[in-house]
C-alpha positions as a Markdown table, in Angstrom:
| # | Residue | x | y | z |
|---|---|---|---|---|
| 1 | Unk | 26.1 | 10.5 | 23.9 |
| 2 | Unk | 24.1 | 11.5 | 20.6 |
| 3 | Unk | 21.0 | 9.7 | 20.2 |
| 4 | Unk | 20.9 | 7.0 | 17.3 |
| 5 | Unk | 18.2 | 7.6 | 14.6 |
| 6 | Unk | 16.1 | 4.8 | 16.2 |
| 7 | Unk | 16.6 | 6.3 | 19.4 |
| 8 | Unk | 15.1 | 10.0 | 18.3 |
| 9 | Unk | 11.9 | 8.1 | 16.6 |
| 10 | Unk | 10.6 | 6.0 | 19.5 |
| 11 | Unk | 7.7 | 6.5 | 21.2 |
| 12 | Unk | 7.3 | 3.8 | 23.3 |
| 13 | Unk | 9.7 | 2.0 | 24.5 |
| 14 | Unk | 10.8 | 4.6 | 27.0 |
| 15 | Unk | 9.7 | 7.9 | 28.3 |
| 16 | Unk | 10.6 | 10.5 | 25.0 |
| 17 | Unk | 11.7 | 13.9 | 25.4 |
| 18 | Unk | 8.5 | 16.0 | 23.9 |
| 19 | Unk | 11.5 | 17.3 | 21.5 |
| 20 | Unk | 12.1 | 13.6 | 20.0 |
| 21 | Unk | 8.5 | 13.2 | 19.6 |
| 22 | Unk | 7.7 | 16.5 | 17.5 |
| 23 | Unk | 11.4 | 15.6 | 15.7 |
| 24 | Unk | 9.5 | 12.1 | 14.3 |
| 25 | Unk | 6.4 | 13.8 | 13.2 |
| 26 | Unk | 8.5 | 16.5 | 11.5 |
| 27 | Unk | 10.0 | 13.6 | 9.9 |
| 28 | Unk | 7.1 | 11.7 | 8.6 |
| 29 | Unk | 5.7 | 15.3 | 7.4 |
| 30 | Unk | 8.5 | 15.9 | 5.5 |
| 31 | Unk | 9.7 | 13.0 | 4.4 |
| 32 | Unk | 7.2 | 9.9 | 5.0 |
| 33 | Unk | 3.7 | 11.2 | 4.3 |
| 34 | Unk | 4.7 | 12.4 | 0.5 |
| 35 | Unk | 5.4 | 8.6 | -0.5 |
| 36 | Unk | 1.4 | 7.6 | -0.7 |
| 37 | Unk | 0.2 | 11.0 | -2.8 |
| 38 | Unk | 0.1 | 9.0 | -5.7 |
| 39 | Unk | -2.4 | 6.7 | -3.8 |
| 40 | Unk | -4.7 | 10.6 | -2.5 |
| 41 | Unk | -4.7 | 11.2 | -6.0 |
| 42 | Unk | -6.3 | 7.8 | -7.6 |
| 43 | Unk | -8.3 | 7.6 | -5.2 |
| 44 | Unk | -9.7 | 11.5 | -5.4 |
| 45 | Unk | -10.3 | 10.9 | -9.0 |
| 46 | Unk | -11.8 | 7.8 | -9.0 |
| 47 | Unk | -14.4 | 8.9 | -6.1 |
| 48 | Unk | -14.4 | 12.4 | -8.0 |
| 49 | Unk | -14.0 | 14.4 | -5.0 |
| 50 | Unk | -14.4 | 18.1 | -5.5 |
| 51 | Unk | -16.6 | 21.2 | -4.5 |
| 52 | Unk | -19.3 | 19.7 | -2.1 |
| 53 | Unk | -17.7 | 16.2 | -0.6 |
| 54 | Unk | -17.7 | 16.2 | 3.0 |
| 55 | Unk | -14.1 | 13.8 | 4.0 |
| 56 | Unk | -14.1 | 12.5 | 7.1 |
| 57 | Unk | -10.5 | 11.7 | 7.4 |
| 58 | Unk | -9.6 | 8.7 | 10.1 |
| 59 | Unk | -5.8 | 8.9 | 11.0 |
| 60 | Unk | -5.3 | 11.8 | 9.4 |
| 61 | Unk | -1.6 | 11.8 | 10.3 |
| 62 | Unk | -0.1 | 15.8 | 9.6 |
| 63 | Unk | -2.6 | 16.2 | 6.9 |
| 64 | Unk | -1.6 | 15.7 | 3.8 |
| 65 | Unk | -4.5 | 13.7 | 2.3 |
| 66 | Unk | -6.7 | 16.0 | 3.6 |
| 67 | Unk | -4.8 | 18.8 | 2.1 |
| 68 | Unk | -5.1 | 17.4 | -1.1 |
| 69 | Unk | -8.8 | 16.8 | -0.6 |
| 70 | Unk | -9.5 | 20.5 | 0.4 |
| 71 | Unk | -7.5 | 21.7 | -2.8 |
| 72 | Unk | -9.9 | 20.1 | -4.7 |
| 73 | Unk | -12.7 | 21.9 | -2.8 |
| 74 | Unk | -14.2 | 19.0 | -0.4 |
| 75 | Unk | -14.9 | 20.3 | 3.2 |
| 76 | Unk | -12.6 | 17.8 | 5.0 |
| 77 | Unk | -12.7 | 16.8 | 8.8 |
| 78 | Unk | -9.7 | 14.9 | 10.4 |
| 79 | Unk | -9.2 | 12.6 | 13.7 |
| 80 | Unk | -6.1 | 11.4 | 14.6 |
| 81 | Unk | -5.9 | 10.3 | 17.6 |
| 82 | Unk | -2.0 | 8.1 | 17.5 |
| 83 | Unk | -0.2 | 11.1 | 18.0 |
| 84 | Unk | -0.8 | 14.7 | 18.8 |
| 85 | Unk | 2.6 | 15.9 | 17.5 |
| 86 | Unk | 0.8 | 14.5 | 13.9 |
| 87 | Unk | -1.7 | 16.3 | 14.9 |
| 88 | Unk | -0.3 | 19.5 | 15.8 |
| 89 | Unk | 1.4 | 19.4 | 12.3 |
| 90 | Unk | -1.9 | 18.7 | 10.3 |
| 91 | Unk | -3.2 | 22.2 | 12.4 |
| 92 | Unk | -0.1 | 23.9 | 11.1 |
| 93 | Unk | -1.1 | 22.8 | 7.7 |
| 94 | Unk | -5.0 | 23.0 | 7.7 |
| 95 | Unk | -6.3 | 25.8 | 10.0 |
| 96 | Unk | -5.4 | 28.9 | 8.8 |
| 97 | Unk | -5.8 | 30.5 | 12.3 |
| 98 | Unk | -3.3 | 28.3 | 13.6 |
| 99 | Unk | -0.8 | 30.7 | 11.6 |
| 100 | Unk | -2.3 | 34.1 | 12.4 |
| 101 | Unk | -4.1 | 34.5 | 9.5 |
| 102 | Unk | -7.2 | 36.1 | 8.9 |
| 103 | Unk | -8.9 | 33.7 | 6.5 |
| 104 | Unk | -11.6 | 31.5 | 8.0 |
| 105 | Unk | -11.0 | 27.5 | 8.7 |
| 106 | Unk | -11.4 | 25.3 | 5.9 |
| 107 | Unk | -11.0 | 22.0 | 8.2 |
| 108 | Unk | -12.0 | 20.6 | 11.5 |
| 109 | Unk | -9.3 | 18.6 | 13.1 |
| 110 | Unk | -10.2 | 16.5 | 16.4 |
| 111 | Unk | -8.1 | 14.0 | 18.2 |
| 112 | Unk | -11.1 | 12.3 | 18.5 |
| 113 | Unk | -11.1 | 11.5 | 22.9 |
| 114 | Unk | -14.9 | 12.6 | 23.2 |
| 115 | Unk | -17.2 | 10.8 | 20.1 |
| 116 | Unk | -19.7 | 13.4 | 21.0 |
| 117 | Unk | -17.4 | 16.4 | 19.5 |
| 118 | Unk | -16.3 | 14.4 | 16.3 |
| 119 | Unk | -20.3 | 13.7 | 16.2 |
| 120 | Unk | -20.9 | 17.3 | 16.5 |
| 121 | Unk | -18.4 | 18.8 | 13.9 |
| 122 | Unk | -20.8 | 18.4 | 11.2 |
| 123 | Unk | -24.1 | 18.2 | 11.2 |
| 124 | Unk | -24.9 | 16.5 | 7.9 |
| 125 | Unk | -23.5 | 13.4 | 7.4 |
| 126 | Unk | -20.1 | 12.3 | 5.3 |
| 127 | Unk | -20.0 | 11.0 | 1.8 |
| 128 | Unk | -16.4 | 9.8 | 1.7 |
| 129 | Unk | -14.5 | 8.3 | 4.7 |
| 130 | Unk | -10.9 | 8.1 | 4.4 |
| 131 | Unk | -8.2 | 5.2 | 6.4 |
| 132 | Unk | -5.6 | 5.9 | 4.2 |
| 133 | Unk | -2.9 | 4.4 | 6.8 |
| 134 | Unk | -2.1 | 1.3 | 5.2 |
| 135 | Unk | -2.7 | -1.9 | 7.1 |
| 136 | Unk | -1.5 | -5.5 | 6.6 |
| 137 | Unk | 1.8 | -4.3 | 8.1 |
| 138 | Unk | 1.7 | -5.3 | 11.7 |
| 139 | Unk | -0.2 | -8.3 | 14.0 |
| 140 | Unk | -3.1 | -6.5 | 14.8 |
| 141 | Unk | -4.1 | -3.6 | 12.8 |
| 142 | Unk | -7.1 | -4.6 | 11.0 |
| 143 | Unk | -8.5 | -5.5 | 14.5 |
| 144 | Unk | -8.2 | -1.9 | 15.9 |
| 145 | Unk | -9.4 | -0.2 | 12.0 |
| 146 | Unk | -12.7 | -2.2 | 12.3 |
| 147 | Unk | -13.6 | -0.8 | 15.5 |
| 148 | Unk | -12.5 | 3.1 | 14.5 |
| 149 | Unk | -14.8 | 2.2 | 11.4 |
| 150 | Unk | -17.7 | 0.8 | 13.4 |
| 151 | Unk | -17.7 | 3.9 | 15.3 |
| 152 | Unk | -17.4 | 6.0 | 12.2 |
| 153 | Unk | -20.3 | 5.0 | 10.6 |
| 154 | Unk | -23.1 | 6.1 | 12.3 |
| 155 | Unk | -21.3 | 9.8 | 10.9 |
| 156 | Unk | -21.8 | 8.7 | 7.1 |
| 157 | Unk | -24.5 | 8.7 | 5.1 |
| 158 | Unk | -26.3 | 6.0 | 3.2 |
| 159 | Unk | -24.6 | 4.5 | 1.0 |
| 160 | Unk | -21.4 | 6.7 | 1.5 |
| 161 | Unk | -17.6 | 5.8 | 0.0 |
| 162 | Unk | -14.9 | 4.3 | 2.7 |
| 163 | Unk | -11.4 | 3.8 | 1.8 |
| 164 | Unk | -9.2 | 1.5 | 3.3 |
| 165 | Unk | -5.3 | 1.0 | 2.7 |
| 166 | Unk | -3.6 | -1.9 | 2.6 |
| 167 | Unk | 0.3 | -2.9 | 1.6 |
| 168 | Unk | 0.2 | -5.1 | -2.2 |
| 169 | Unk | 2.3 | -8.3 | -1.9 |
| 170 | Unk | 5.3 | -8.6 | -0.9 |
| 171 | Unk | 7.3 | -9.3 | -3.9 |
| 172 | Unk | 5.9 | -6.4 | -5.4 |
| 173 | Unk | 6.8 | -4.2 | -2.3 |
| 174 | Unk | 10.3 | -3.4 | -2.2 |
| 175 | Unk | 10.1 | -2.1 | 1.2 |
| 176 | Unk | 9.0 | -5.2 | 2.6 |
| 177 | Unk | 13.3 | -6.5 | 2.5 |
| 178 | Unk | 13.3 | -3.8 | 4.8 |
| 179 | Unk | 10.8 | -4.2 | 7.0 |
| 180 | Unk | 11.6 | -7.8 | 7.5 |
| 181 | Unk | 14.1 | -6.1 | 10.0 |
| 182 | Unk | 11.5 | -5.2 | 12.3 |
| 183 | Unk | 9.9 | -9.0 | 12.5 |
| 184 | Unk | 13.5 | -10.4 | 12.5 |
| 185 | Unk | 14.7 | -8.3 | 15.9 |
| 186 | Unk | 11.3 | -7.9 | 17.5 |
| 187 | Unk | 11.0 | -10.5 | 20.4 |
| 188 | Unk | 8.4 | -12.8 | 20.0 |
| 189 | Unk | 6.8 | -11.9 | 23.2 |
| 190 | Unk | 6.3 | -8.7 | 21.8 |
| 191 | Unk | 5.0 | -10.0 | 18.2 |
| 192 | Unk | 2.1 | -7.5 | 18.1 |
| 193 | Unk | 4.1 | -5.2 | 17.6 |
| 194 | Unk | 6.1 | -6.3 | 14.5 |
| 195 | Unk | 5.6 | -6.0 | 10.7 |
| 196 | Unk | 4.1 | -9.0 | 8.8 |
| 197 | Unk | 3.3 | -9.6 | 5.4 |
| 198 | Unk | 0.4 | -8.3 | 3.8 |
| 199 | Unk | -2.3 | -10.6 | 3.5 |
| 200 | Unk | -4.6 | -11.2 | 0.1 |
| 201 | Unk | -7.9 | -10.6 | 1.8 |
| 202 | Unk | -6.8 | -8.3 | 4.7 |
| 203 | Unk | -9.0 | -5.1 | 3.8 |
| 204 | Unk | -12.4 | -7.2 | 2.7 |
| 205 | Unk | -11.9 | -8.7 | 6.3 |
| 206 | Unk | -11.8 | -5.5 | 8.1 |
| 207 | Unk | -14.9 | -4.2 | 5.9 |
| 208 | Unk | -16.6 | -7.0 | 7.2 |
| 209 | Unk | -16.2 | -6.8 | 10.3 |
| 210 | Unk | -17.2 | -3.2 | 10.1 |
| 211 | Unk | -20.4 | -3.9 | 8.1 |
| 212 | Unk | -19.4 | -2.7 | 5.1 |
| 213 | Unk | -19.9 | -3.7 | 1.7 |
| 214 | Unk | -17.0 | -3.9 | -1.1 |
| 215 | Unk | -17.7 | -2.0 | -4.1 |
| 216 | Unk | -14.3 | -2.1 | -6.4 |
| 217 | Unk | -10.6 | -2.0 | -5.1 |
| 218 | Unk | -7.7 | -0.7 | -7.0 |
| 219 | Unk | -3.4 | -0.9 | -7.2 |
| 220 | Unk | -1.3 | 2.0 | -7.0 |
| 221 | Unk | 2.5 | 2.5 | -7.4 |
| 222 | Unk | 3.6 | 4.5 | -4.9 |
| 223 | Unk | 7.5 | 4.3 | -4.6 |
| 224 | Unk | 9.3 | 5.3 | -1.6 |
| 225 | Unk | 12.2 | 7.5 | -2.9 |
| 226 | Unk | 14.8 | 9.1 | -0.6 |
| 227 | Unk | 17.6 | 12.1 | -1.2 |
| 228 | Unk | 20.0 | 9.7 | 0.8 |
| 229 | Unk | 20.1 | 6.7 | 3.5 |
| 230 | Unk | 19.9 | 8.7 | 6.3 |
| 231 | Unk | 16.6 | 10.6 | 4.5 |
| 232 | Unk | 15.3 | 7.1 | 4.4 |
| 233 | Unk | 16.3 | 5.7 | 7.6 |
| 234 | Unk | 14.4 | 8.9 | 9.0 |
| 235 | Unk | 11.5 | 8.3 | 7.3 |
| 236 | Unk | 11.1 | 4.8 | 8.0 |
| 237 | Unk | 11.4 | 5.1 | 11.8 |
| 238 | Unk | 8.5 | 7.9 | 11.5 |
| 239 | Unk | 6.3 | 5.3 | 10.6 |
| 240 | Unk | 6.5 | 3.5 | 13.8 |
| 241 | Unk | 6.4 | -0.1 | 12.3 |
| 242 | Unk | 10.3 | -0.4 | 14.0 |
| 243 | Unk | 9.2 | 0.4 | 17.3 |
| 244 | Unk | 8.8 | -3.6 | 18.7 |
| 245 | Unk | 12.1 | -4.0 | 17.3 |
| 246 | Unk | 13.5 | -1.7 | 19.2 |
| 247 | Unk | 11.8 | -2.0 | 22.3 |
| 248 | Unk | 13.4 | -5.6 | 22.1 |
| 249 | Unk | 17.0 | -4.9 | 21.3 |
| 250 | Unk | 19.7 | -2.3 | 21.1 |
| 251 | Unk | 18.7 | 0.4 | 19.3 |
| 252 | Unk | 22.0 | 0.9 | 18.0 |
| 253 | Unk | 21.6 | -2.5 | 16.3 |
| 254 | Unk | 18.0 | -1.4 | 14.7 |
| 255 | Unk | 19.5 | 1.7 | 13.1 |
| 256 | Unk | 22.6 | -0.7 | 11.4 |
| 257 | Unk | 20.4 | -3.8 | 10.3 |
| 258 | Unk | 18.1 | -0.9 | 9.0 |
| 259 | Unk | 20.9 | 0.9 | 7.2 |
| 260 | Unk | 22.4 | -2.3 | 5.7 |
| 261 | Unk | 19.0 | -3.8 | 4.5 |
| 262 | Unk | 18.8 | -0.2 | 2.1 |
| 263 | Unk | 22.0 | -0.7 | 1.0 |
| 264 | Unk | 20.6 | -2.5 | -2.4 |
| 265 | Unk | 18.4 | 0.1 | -2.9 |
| 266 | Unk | 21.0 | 2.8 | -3.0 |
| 267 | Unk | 21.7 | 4.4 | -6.4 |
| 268 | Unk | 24.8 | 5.3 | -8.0 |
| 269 | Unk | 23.8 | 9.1 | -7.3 |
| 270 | Unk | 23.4 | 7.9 | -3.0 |
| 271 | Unk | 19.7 | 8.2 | -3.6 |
| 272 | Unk | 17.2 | 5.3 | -2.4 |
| 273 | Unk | 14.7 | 3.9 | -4.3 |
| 274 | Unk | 12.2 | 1.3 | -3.4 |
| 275 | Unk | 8.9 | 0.6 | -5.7 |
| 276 | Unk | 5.7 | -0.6 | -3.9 |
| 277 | Unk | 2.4 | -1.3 | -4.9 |
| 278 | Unk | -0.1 | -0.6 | -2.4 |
| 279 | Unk | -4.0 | -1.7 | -2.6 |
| 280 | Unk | -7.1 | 0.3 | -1.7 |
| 281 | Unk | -10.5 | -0.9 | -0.9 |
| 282 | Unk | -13.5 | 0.8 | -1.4 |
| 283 | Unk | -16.7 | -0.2 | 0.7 |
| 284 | Unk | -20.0 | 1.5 | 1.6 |
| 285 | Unk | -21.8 | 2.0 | 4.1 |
| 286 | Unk | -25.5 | 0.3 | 5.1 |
């Protein structure tokens, strides 16, 4: 039997061939990761990152951010510590020995399992820490950011820029139709797991928490835009916010409530298009 879409993009609910697992990050490389660039780039310019800015990238995911930060001339460091296949991806992408070439490394990537080497990659202190994977999306994740950003700290300096993510409302977030899939299957029991709305004050709570102070926030656009369903329905299974869902019912039934719920985002030319808004926070450190 072939695998369903949901099927090739789950982690967790059952043990995953290693090939699934590397399929779903190639996914979210290729077709996920792209939809916040928009997000990188007002950020970048409003922090003026360039030639000198040390990044300290948390969740780095396969990258990209980073990427964009090291173009610019920042020395970046990334941890990512959800999933090595990310991981293994952001290598391909960052380390230039990592593809037999003779240049040296312009990044230092760590999955971050022993605080004493992420403590030791640089030995001057960040100006500009980096969570650029959005919360306000499932029961729970402001809870786990705080504590990555409590132990982050201590690597910044004085005074030093941090930048959360969080999803903007939901009636300006297309996506959210969509995602209301993922609460609607997922069994209560297993309600950590699922997608909720955004809340108003979601990223001031987690700086708190952390012992940060807010200085300024911002609203980007940042449409999620598809060559077809099936690009889509790939890309929004790399994210992982389906996973409850379908570690609670068929997963069959996940990829067709999935499918039908883009339907009204499907353009006359089979594309999908979705605008969101999504809302950053910038904090500094003590």
């Amino acid at each position: 039997m072939t695998p369903t879409l949901v099927q090739r993009h789950l982690p967790l609910a059952a043990p995953v061939p290693r090939a699934d697992l590397c399929a779903r990050a190639r996914d979210w490389a290729e077709i996920q990761e792209r939809m916040l660039v928009p997000l990188y780039e007002a950020v970048y310019e409003r922090l003026e990152v360039g030639t000198g800015t040390r990044v300290l990238g948390l969740g780095c995911g396969s990258g990209l951010a980073l990427l964009m930060a090291a173009s610019r001339g920042a020395v970046v460091t990334g941890v990512e510590s959800g999933e090595p296949e990310r991981l293994a991806l952001a290598r391909e992408r960052l380390l230039p020995e990592a593809r037999e070439e003779r240049e040296p490394a312009k990044a230092r990537l760590t999955d971050g399992s022993d605080d004493s080497v992420v403590a030791a990659l640089d030995a001057l202190p960040y100006d500009l820490v980096t969570a650029f994977q959005p919360i306000g999306c499932t029961a729970g994740d402001s809870q786990g950011l705080s504590a990555l950003l409590q132990s982050a700290s201590p690597l910044a300096q004085r005074g030093a820029a941090v930048v959360l993510v969080g999803w903007g409302p939901p009636e300006r977030c297309a996506t959210s139709s969509v995602l209301r899939v993922a609460t609607k299957l997922a069994d209560p029991l297993r309600s950590a797991g699922s997608w909720r709305p955004a809340l108003r004050d979601d990223l001031e709570e987690v700086a708190q928490r952390a012992g940060l102070r807010p200085d300024g926030s911002g609203r980007v656009a940042c449409p999620f835009g598809y060559s077809d369903t099936e690009s889509a329905l790939k890309g929004l299974l790399s994210t992982g916010l389906f996973d409850a869902a379908v570690g609670a019912t068929d997963p069959t039934q996940v990829d067709k409530e999935v499918t039908e719920a883009l339907q009204p985002y499907v353009r006359k030319d089979g594309t999908v298009w979705m605008p969101n808004v999504f809302r950053y926070l910038i904090a500094r450190t003590a």
